[in-house]
C-alpha positions in Angstrom: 5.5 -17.6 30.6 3.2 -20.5 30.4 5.5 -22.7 28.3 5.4 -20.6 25.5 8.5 -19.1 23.5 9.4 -15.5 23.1 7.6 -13.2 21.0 10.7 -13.1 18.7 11.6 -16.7 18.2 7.7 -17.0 17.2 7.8 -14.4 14.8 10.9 -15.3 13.7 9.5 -18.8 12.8 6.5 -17.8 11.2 8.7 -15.8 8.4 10.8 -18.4 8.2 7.6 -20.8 7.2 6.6 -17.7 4.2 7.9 -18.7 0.8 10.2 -16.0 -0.9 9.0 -12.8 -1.9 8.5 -12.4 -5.9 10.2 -9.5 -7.3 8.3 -6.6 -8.7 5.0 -8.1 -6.8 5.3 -7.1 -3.2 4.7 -3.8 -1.6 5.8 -3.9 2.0 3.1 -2.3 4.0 -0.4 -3.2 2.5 -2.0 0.0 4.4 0.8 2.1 3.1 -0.5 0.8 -0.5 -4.0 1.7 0.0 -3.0 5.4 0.8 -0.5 5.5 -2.0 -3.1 4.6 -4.5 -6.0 6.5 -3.2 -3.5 9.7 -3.2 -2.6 9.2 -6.9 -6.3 8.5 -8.0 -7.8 11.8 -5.9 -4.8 13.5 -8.0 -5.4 12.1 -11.2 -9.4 13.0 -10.4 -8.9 16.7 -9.1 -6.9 16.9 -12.8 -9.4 16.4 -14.5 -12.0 18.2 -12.7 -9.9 20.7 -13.2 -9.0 20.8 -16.6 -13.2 20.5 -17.3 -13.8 23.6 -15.3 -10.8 25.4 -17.5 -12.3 24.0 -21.1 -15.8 25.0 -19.7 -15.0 28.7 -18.8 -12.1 29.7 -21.3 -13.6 28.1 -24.6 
């Protein structure tokens, strides 16, 4: 259509143009990352919010 190529062969070429990924230093889905990361810190935070309210009432 319009003397364009397919959807695939562009796509195809554009990760062929990408240098190789490093090892250790990519994370597939950068979204997916943001969750993952927000998840553990909320985690990590409710913790320790929790363990204050524990050392504050029981000491």
């Amino acid at each position: 259509m319009f003397h364009r190529k397919p959807l695939e062969e562009r796509i195809a070429e554009r990760q062929a143009k990408l240098r190789p990924l490093e090892e250790g230093k990519h994370f597939e889905h950068g979204p997916a990352k943001f969750i993952f990361v927000t998840l553990i810190a909320a985690v990590v935070l409710m913790h320790v919010v929790g363990l204050a309210v524990v050392m504050h009432f029981y000491s």
